[in-house]
DSSP file (Angstrom, degrees, kcal/mol; ACC not computed):
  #  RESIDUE AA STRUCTURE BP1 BP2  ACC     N-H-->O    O-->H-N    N-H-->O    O-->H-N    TCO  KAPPA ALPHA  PHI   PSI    X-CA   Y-CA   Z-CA
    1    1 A X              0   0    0      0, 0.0    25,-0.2     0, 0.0     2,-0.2   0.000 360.0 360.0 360.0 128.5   -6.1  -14.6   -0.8
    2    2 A X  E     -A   25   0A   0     23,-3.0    23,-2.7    39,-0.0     2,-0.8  -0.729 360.0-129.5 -98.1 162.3   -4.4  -10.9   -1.4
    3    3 A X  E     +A   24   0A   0     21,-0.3    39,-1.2    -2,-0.2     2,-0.3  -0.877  32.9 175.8-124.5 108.8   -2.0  -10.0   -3.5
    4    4 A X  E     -AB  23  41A   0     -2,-0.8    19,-2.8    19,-0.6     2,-0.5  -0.686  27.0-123.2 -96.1 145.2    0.8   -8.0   -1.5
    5    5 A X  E     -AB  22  40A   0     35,-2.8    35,-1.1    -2,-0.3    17,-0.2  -0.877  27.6-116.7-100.0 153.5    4.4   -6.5   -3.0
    6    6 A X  E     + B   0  39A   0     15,-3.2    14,-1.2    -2,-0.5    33,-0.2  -0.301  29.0 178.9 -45.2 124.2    8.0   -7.7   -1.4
    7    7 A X  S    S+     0   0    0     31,-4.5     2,-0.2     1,-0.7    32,-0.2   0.443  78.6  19.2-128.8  11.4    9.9   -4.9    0.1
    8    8 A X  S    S-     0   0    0     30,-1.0    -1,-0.7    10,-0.0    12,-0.1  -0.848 112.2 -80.3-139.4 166.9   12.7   -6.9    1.3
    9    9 A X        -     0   0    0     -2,-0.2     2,-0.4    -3,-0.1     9,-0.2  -0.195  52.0-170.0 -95.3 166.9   13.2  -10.2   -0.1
   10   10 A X  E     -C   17   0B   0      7,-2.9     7,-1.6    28,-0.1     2,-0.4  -0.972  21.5-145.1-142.9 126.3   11.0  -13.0    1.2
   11   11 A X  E     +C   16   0B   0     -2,-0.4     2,-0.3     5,-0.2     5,-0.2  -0.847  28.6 179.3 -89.8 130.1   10.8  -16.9    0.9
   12   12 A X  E >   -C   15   0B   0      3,-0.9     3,-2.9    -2,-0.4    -2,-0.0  -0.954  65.9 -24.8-166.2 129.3    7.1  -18.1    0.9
   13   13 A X  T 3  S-     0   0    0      1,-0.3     3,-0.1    -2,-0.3    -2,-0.0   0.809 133.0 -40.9  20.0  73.8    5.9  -21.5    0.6
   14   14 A X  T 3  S+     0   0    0      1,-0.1     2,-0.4     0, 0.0    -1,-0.3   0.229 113.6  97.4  75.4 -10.8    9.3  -22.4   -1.3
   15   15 A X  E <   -C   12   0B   0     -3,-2.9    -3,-0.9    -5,-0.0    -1,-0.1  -0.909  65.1-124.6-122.2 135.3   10.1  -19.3   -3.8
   16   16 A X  E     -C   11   0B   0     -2,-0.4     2,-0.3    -5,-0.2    -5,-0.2  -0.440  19.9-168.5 -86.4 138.6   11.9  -16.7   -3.6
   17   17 A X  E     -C   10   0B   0     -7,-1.6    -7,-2.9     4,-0.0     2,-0.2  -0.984   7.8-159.1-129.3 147.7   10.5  -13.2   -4.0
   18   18 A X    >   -     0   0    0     -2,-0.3     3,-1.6    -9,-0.2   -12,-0.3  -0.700  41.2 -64.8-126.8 154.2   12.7  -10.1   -4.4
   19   19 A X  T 3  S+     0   0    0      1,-0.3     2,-0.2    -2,-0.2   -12,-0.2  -0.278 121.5  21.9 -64.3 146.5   11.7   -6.4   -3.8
   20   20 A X  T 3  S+     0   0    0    -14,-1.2    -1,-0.3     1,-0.3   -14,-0.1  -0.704  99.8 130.7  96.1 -53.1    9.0   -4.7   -6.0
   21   21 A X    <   -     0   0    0     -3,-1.6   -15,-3.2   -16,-0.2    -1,-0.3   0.096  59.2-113.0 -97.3 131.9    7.8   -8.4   -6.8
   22   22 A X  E     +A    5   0A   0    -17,-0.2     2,-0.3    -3,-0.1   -17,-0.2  -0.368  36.4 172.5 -19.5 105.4    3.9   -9.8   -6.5
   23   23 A X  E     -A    4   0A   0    -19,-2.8   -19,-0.6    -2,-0.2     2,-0.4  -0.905  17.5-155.4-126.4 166.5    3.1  -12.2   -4.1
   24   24 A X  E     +A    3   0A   0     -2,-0.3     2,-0.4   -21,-0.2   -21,-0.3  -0.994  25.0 148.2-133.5 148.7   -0.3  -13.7   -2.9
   25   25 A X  E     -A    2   0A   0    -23,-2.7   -23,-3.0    -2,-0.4     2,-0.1  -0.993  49.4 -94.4-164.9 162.2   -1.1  -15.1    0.5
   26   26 A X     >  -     0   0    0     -2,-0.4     4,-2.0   -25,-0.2     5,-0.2  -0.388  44.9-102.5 -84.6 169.1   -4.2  -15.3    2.6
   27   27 A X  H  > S+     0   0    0      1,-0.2     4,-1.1     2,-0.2    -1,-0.1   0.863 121.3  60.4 -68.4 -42.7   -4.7  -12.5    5.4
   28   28 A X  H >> S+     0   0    0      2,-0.2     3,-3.6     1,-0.2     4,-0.5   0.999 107.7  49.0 -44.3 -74.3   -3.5  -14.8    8.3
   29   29 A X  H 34 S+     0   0    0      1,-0.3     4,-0.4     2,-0.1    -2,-0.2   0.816 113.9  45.1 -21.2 -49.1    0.0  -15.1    6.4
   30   30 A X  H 3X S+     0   0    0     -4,-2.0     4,-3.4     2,-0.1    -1,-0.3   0.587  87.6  81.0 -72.6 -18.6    0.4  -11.5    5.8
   31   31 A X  H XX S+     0   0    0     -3,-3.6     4,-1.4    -4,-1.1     3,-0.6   0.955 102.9  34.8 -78.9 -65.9   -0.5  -10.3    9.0
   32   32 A X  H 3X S+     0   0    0     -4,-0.5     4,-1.3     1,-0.3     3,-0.2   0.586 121.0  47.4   9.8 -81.3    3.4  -11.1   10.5
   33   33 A X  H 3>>S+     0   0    0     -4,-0.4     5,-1.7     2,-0.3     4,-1.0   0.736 111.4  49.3-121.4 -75.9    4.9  -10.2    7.3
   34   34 A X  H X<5S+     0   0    0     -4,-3.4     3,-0.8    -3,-0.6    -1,-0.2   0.894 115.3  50.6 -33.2 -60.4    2.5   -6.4    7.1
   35   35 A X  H 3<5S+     0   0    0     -4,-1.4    -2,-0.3     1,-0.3    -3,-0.1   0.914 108.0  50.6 -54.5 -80.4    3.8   -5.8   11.1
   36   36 A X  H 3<5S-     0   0    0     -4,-1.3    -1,-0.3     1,-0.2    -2,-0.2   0.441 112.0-117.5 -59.4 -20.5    7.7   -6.5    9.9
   37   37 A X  T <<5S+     0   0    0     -4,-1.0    -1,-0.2    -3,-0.8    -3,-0.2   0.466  82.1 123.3  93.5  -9.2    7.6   -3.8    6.8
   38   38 A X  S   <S+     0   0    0     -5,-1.7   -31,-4.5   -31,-0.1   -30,-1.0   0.963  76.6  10.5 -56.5 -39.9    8.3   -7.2    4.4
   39   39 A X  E    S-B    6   0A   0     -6,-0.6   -33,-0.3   -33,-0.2     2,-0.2  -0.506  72.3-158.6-118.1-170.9    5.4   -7.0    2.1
   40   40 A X  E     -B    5   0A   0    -35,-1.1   -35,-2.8    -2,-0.2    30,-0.1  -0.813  44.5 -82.0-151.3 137.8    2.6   -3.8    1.6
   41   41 A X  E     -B    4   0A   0     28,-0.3     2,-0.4    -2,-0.2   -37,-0.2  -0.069  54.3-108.7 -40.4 155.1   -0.7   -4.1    0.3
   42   42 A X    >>  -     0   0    0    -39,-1.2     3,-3.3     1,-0.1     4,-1.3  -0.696  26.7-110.8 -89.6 136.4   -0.5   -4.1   -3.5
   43   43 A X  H 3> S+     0   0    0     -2,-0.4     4,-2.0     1,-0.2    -1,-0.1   0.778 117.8  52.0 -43.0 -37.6   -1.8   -1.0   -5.2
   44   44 A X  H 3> S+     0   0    0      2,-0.2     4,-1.7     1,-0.2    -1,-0.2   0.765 108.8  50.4 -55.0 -35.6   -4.8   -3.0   -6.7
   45   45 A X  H <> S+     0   0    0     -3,-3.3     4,-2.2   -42,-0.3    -2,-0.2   0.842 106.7  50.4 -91.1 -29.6   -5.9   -4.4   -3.2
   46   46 A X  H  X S+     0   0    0     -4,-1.3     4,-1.5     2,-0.2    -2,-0.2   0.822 112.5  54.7-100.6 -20.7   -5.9   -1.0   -1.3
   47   47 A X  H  <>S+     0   0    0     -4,-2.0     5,-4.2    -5,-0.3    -2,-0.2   0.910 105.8  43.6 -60.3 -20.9   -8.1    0.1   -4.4
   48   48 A X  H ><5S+     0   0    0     -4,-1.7     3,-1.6     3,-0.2    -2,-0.2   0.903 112.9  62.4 -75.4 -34.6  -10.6   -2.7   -4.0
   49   49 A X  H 3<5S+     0   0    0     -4,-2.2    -3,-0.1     1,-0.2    -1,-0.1   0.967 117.3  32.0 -26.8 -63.2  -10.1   -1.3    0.3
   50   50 A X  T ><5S-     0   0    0     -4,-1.5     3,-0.9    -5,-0.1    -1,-0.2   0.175 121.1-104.3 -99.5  32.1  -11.4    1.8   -0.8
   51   51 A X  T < 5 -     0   0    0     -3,-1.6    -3,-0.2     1,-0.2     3,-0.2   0.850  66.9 -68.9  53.9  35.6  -13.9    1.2   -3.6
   52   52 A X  T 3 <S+     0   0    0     -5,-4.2    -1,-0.2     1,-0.2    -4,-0.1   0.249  85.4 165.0  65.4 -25.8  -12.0    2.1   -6.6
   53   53 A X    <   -     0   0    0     -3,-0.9    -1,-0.2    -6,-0.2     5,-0.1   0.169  48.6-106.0 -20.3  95.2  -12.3    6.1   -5.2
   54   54 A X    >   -     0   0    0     -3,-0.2     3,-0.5     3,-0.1    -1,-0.1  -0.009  27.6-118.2 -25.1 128.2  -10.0    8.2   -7.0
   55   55 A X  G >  S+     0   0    0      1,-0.2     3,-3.2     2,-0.2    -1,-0.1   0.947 118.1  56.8 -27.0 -67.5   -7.1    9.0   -4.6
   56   56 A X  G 3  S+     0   0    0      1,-0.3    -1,-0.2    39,-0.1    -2,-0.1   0.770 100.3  60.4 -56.7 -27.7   -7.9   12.6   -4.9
   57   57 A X  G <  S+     0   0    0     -3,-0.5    -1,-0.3    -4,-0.1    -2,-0.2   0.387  81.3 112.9 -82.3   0.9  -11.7   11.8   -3.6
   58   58 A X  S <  S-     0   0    0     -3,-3.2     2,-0.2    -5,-0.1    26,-0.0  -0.320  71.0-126.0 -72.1 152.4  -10.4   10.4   -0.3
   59   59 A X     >  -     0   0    0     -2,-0.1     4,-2.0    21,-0.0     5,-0.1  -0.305  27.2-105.0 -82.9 168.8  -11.2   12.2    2.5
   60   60 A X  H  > S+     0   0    0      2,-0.2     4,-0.9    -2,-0.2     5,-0.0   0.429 124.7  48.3 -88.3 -14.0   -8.1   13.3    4.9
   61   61 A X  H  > S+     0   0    0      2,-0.1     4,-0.6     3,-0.1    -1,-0.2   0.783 104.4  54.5-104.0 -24.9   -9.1   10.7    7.2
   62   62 A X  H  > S+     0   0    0      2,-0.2     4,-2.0     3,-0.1    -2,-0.2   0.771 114.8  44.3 -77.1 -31.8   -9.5    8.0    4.6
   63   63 A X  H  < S+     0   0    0     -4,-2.0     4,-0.3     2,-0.2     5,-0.3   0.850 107.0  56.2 -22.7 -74.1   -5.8    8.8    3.6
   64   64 A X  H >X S+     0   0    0     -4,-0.9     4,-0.8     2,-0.2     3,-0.5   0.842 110.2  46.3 -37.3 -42.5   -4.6    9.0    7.0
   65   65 A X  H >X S+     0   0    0     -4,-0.6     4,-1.9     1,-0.2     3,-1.1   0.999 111.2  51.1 -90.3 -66.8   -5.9    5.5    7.6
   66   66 A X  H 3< S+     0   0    0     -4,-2.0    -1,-0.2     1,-0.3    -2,-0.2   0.533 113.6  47.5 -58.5   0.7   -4.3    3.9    3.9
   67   67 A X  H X>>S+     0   0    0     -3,-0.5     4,-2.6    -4,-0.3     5,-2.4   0.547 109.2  51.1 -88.2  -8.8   -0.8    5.4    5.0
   68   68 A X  H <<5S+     0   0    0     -3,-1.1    -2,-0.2    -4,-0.8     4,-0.2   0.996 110.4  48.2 -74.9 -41.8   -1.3    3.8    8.4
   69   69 A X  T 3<5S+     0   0    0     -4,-1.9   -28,-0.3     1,-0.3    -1,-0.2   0.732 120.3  41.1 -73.7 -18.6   -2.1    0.3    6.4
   70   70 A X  T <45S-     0   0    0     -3,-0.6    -1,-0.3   -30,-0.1    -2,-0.2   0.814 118.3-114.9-111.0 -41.6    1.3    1.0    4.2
   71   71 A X  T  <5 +     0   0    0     -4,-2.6     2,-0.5     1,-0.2    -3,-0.2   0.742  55.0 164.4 105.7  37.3    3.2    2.1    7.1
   72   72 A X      < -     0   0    0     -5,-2.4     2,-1.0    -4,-0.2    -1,-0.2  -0.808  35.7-131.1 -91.6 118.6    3.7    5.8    6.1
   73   73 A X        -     0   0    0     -2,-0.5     2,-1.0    13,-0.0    -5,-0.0  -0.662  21.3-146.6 -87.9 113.1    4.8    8.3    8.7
   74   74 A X        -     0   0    0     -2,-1.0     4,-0.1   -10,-0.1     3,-0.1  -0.580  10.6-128.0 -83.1 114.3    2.7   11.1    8.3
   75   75 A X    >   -     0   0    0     -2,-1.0     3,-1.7     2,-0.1    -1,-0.0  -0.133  34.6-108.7 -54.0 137.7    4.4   14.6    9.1
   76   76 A X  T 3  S+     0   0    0      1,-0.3    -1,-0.1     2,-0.0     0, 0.0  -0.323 101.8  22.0 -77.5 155.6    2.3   16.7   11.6
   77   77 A X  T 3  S+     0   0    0      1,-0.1     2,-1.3    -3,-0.1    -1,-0.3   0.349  87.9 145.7  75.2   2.4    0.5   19.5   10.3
   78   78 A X    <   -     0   0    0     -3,-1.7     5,-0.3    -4,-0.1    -1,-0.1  -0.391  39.5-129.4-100.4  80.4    0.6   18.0    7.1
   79   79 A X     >  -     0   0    0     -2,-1.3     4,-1.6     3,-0.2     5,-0.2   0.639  31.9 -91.5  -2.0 161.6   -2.8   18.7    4.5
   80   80 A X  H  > S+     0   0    0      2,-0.2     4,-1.7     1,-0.2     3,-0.3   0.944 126.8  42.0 -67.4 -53.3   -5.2   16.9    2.4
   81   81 A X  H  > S+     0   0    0      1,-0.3     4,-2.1     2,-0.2     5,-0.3   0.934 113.4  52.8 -75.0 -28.1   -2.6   17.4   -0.8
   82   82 A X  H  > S+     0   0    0      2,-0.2     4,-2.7     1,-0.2     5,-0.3   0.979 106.6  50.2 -44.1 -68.2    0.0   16.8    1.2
   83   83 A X  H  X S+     0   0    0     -4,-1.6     4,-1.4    -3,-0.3    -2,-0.2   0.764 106.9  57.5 -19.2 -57.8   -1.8   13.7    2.1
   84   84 A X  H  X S+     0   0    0     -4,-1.7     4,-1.6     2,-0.2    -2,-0.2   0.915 106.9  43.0 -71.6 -69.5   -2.3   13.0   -1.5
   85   85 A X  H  X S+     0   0    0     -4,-2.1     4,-2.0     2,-0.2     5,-0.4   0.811 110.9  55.5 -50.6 -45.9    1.6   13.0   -2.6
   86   86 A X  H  X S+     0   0    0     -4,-2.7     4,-1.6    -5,-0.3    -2,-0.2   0.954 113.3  43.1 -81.0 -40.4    2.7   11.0    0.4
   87   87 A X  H  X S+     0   0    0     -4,-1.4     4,-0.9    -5,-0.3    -2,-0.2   0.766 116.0  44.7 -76.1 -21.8    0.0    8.2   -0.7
   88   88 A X  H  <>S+     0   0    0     -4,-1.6     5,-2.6     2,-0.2     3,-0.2   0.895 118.3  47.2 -91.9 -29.8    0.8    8.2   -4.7
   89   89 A X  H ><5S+     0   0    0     -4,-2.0     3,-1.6     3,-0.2    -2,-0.2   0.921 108.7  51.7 -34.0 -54.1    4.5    8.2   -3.7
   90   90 A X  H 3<5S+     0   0    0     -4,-1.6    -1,-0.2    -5,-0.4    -2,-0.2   0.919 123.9  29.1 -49.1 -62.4    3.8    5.5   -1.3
   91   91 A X  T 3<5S-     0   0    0     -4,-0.9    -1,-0.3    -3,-0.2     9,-0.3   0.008 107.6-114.8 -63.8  -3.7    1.8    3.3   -4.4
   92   92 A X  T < 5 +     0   0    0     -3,-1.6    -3,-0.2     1,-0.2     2,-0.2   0.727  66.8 139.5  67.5   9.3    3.6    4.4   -7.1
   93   93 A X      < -     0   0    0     -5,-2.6     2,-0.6    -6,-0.1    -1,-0.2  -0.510  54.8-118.8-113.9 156.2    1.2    6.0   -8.7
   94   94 A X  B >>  -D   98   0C   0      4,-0.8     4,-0.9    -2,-0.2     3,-0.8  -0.929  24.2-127.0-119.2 141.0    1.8    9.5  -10.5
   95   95 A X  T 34 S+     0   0    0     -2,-0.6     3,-0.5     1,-0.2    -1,-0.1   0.803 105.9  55.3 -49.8 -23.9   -0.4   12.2   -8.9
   96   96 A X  T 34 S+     0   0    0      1,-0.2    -1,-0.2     2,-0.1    -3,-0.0   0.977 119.7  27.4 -81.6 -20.3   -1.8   13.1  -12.7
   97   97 A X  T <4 S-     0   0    0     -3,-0.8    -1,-0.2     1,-0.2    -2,-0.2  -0.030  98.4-145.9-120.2  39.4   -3.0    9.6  -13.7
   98   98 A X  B  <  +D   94   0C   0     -4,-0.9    -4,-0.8    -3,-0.5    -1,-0.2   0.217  65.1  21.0  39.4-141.9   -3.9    8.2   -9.7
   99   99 A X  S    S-     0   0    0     -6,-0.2    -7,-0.1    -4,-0.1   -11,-0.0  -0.337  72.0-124.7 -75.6 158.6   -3.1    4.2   -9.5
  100  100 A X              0   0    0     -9,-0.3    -7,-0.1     1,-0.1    -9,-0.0   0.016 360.0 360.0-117.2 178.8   -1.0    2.2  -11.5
  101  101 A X              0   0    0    -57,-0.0    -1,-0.1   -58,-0.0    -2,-0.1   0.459 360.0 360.0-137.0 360.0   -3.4   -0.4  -12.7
């Protein structure tokens, strides 16, 4: 079981969840759900993805690869800090103090 947030609201296994809101479901569940833009991995779960690494210690390719998982359209040309901003926007997170915990 992972723990994904709502971005539009979603009924699962009887309960309503509303955007920004915690859900958990097993990978099978999600996968639908991930495709359609309903849920996104939850900030917690794409750190345990990458080993806790501080955002800022990703590689430009390891980035690339956690906006793909969130569903981020990356601008062409666009740099490692660049990179950086689109992925703590993306999470939540503010670029001085990395993910929200």
């Amino acid at each position: 079981m992972r723990e994904y947030t709502v971005q539009s609201p979603l009924l699962h296994d009887g309960e309503m969840y509303a955007i920004e809101q915690p859900v958990t479901m097993d990978e099978k569940q999600a996968a639908l759900l991930l495709e359609q833009g309903v849920i996104i991995p939850a900030p917690a779960t794409l750190r345990l993805d990458r080993d806790d690494k501080p955002v800022e210690e990703m590689t430009s390719a390891e980035l690339k690869k956690a906006l793909a998982r969130l569903k981020i359209e990356i601008p062409r040309g666009v740099k490692k800090p660049g990179l950086v901003d689109l992925y703590n926007q993306a999470v939540g997170a503010t670029p001085d103090k990395g993910n929200p915990s």
